[in-house]
C-alpha positions in Angstrom: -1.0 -38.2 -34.1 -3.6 -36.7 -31.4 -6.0 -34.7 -32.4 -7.3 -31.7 -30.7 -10.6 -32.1 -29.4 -13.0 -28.8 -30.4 -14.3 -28.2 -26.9 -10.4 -28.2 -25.9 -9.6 -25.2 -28.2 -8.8 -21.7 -26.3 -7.4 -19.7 -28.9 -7.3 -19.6 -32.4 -3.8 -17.7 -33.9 -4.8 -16.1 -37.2 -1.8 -14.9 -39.5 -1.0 -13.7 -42.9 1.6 -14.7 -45.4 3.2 -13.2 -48.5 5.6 -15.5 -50.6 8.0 -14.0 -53.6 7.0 -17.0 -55.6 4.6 -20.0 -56.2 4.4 -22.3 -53.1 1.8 -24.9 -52.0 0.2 -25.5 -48.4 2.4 -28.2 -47.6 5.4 -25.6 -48.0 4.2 -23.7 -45.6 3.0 -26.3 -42.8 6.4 -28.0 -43.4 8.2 -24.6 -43.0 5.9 -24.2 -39.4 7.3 -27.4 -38.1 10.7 -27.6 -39.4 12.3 -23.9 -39.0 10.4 -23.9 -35.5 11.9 -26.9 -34.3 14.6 -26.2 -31.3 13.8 -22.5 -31.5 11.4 -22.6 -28.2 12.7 -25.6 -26.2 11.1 -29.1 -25.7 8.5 -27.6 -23.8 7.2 -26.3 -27.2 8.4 -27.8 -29.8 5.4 -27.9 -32.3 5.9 -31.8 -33.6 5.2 -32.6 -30.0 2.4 -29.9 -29.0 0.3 -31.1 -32.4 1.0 -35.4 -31.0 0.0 -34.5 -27.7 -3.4 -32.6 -29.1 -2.0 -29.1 -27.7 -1.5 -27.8 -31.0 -4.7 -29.0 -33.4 -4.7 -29.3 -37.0 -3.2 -26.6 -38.7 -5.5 -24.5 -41.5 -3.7 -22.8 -44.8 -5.4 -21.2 -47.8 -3.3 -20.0 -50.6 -3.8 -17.6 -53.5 -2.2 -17.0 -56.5 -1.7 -13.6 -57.8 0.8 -11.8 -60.3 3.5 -14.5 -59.5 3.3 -14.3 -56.0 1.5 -16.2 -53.2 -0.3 -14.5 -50.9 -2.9 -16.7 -47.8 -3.8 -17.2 -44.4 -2.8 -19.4 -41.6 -4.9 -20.8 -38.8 -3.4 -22.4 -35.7 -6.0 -23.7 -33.2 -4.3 -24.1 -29.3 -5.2 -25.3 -26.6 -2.8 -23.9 -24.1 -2.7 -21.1 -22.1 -2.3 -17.2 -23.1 1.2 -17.2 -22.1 2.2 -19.9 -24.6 -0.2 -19.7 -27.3 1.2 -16.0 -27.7 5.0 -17.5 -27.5 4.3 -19.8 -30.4 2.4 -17.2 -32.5 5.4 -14.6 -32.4 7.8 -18.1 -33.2 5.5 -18.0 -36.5 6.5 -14.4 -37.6 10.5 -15.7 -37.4 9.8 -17.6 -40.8 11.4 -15.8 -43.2 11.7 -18.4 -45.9 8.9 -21.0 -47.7 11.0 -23.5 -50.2 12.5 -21.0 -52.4 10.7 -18.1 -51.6 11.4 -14.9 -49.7 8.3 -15.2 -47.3 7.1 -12.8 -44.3 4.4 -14.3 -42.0 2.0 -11.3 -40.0 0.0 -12.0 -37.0 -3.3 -10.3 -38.0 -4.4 -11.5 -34.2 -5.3 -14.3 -31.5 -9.3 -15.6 -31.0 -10.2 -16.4 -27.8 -12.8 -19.1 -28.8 -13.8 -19.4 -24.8 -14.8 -15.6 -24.9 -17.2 -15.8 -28.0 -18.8 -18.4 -26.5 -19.1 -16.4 -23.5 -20.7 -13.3 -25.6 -23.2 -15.5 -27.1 -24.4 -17.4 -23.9 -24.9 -13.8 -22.3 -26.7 -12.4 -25.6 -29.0 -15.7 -25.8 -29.5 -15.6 -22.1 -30.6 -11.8 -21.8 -33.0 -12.8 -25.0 -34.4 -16.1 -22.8 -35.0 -14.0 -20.0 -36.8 -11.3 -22.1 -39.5 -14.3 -23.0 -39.4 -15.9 -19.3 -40.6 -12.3 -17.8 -40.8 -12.3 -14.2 -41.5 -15.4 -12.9 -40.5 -15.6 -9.8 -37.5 -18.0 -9.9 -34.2 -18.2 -8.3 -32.1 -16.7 -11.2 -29.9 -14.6 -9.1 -26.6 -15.7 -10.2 -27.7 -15.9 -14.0 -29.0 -12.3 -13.6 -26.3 -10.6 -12.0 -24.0 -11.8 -14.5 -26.6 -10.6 -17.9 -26.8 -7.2 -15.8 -22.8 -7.0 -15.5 -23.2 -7.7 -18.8 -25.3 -4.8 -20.0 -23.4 -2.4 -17.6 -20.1 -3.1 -19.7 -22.3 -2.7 -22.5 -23.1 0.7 -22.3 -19.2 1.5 -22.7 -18.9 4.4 -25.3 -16.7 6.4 -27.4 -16.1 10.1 -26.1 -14.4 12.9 -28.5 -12.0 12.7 -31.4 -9.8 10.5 -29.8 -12.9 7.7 -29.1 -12.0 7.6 -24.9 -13.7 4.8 -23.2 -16.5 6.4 -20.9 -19.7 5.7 -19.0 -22.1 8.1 -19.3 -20.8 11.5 -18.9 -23.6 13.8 -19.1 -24.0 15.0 -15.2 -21.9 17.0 -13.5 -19.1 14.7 -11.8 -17.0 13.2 -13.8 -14.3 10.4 -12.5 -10.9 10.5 -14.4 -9.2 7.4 -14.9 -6.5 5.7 -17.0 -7.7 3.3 -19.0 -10.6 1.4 -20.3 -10.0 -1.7 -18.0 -10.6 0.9 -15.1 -13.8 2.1 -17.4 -15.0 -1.7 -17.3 -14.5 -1.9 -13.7 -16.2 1.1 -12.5 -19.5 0.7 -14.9 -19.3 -3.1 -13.8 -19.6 -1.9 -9.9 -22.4 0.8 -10.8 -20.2 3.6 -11.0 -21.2 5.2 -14.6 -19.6 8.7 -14.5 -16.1 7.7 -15.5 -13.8 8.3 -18.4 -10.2 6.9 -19.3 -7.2 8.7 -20.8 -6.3 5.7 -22.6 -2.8 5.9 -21.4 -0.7 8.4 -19.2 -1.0 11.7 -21.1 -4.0 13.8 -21.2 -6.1 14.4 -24.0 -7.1 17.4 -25.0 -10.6 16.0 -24.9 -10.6 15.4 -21.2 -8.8 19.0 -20.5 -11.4 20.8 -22.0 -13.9 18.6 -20.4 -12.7 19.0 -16.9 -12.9 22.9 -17.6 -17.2 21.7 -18.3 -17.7 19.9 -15.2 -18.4 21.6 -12.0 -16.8 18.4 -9.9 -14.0 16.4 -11.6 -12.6 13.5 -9.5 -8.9 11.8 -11.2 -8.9 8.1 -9.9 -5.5 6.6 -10.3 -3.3 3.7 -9.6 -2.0 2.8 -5.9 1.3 3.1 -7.0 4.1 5.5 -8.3 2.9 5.4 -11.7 -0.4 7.3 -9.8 1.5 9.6 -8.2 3.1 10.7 -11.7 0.0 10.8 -13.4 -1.4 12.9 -10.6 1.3 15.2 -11.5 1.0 15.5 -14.6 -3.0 16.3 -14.8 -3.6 18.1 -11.9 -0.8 20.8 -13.6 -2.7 20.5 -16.9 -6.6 20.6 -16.6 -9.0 21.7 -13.8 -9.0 18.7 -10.7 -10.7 19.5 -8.3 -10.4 15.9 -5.8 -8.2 13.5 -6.3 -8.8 9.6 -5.2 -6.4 7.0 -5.0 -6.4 2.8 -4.9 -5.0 0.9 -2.1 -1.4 0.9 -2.1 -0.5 -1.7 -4.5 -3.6 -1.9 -6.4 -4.7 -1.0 -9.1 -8.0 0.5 -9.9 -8.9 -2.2 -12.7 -8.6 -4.9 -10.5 -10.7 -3.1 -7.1 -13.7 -4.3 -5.5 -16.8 -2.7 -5.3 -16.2 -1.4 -1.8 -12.7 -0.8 -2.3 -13.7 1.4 -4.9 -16.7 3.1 -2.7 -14.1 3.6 -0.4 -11.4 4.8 -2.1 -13.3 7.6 -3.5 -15.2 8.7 0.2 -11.4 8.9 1.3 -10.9 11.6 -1.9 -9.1 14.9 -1.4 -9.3 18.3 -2.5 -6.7 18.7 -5.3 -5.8 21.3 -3.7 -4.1 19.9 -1.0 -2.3 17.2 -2.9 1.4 16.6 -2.3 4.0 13.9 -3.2 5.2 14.2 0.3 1.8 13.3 1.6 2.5 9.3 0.9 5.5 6.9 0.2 2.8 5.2 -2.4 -0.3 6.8 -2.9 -2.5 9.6 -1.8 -3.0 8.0 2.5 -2.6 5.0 3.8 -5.4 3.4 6.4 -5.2 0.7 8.8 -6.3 -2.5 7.8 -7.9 -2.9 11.5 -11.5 -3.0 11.6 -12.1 0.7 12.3 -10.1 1.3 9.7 -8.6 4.5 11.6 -6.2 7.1 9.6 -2.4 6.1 10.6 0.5 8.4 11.0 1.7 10.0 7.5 5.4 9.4 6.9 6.8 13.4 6.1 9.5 14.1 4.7 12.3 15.7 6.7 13.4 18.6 5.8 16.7 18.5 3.7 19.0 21.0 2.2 20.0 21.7 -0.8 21.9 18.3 -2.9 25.3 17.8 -2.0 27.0 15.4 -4.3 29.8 13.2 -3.0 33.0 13.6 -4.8 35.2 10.7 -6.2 37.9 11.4 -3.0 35.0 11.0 -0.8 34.0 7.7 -2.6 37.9 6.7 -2.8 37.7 7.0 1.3 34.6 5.0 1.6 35.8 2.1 -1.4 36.6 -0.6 1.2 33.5 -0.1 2.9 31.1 -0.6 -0.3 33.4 -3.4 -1.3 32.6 -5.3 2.2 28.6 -4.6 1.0 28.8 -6.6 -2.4 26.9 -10.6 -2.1 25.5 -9.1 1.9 22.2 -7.7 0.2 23.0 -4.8 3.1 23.2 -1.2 3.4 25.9 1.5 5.3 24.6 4.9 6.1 27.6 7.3 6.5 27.2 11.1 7.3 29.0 13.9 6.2 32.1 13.4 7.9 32.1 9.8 6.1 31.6 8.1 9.3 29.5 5.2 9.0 26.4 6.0 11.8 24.4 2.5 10.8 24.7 -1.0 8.7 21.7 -2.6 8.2 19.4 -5.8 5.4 18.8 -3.1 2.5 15.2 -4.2 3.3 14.9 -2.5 6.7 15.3 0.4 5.5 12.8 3.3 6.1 11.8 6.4 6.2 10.8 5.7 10.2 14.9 4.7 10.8 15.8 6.9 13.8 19.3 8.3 13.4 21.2 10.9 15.1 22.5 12.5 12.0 21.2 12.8 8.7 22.4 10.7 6.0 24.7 11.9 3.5 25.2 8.4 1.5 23.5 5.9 1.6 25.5 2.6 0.3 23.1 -0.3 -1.0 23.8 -3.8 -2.3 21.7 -4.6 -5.2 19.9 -2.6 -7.5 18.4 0.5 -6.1 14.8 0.3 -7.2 12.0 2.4 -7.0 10.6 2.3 -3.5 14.1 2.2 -2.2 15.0 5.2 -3.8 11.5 6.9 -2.9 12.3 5.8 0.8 15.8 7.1 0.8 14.2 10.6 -0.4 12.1 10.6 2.7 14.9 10.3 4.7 16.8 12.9 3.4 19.5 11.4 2.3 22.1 13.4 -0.4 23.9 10.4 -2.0 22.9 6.7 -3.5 25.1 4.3 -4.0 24.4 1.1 -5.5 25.1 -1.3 -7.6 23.0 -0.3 -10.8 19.4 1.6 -10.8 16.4 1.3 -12.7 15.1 4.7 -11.9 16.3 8.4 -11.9 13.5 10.7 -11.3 14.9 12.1 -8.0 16.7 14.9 -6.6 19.5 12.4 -4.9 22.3 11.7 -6.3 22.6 8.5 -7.9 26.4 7.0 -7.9 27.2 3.6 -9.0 29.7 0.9 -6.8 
């Protein structure tokens, strides 16, 4: 049997177990490998992950109390995130050890690489205390000990223990969570708290009401515009930045994130309509140039299609179904334009406005977001995955 070579380990899975009644280690390691095997396909089937030195040797200690058995489990991997977290939730289907009624818990998974990590950085920034300046070319081992002590300084803000910078001037940078946090303080930016999530905290509200400049950085995406939404009509905002469409702000550079915030509006003038994803959109060109915003028409007032109206148009949607297209009919329930589902947009020119708009496919999203913009009264499709909209959403 191979054996997993220490310097190969990635992760370590840590569980607990609690057995109704006496049982040894070899109960348990058997019970790992037998009620495991064919549950996750050949790809991982345990036997062959622990011969091919993916899967090292597997560490149980068991205690004895009160006629029960109560211990740990330790399961070094060497694979990747993905699988090491697919065979850790494969341990917690063990319900059984021998005789015993037994439940397995995973208390959490090590990543070994990572400690290592921490304690290079820690012993480096202590090396470099003692080297001083001396004039060498350290520049790569530096800016990586002073990313270091910028994540660092990360704190705890208020009863609900927010991830922040520090907060003490007078702007403050909303954002959503603590990977934004990281990111920000790891580009210099060190005015910055998270919500830790999509609702606002108390905390933060009364905060905002502090500051006399409070910026909310969000997502490029939907999910931004929601959050947007749901702060701006809850605490004191005064500008309001967005990340590239797309993007989001954990994962921006440092000029992307300079940039995003000089392109920051007043809150004031914030709309939904402003955007079909985010708060502008700029030209990727070099002069990076404002482009056209896409408005929203004008639209009246919902008018639902009935099911006579979708009786007369029935052979049409049928034609739709495998074509991945789309009909737009007006209100006479004249078709006026068939076109791929994916050119549709909000820049379409039609004589007439649409009154359904018949899709192949699921109606996602951006497709429904894009249908909004062009005024249309009626969706149909063949199942959605979002219903936050003022259309009408009919399934085929």
């Amino acid at each position: 049997m191979a054996k997993i070579s220490p310097v190969s380990i990635k992760y370590i899975i840590h569980a607990k177990f609690e057995a109704s009644g006496a049982i040894e280690k070899p109960d348990i390691i058997g019970a790992i490998f037998g009620q495991t095997e064919g549950l996750l396909g050949e790809d991982l089937e345990m036997r062959e992950l622990q011969k091919s030195g993916k899967i090292g040797r597997i560490e149980v200690n068991v205690d004895y109390d009160e006629g029960k058995t109560i211990g740990e489990i330790e399961v070094p991997s060497a694979m990747d995130k993905t699988e090491t977290t697919i065979i850790a939730a494969a341990l917690e289907t063990i319900e059984r050890v021998g005789p015993s009624d037994t439940k397995i818990t995973i208390e959490g998974i090590e990543d070994v690489r990572g400690s290592k990590r921490d304690y290079i950085l820690e012993r480096a920034k202590k090396l470099m205390e003692k080297l001083g300046d001396t004039g060498n070319d350290f520049s790569e081992i530096t800016d990586e000990i002073k990313t270091s002590a910028k994540v660092a300084k990360i704190q705890a803000y208020g009863t609900e223990n927010l991830p922040c910078g520090d907060i003490s001037g007078d702007e403050l940078i909303i954002v959503e969570g603590r990977a934004d946090v990281v990111n920000l303080l790891k580009k210099g930016i060190k005015n910055v708290i998270a919500m830790n999530g999509t609702n606002l905290p108390q905390t933060i509200k009364k905060l905002t009401e502090e500051k006399p400049e409070v910026t909310l950085f969000v997502d490029g995406d939907r999910g931004g515009n929601l959050i947007i939404k749901n702060v701006v009509e809850n605490a004191k905002i005064d500008f309001i930045a967005m990340a590239p469409e797309g993007k989001e702000v954990e994962e921006l550079t440092g000029k992307e994130i300079l940039q995003a915030l000089r392109k920051k509006i007043p809150a004031r003038e914030y709309s939904l309509n402003q955007r079909n994803r985010g708060v502008r959109r700029y030209d990727e060109v070099e002069n990076r140039k404002p482009v056209v915003e896409l408005a929203e028409k004008p639209r009246k007032e919902i008018q639902k299609i009935t099911a006579k109206e979708k009786e007369q148009i029935k052979d049409s949607i049928n034609e739709l179904i495998g074509t991945k297209g789309a009909i737009i009919f007006n209100n006479k329930l004249e078709p006026i334009k068939k076109l791929p589902v994916s050119r549709l947009s909000p820049l379409l020119r039609l004589d007439e406005e649409p009154y359904i708009i018949a899709m192949d496919g699921t109606a996602t999203p951006k497709l429904v977001e894009i249908c909004e913009q062009m005024g249309c009264h009626n969706i149909i499709a063949t199942n959605f995955v979002y219903t936050d909209t003022p259309i009408n959403l009919v399934s085929m």
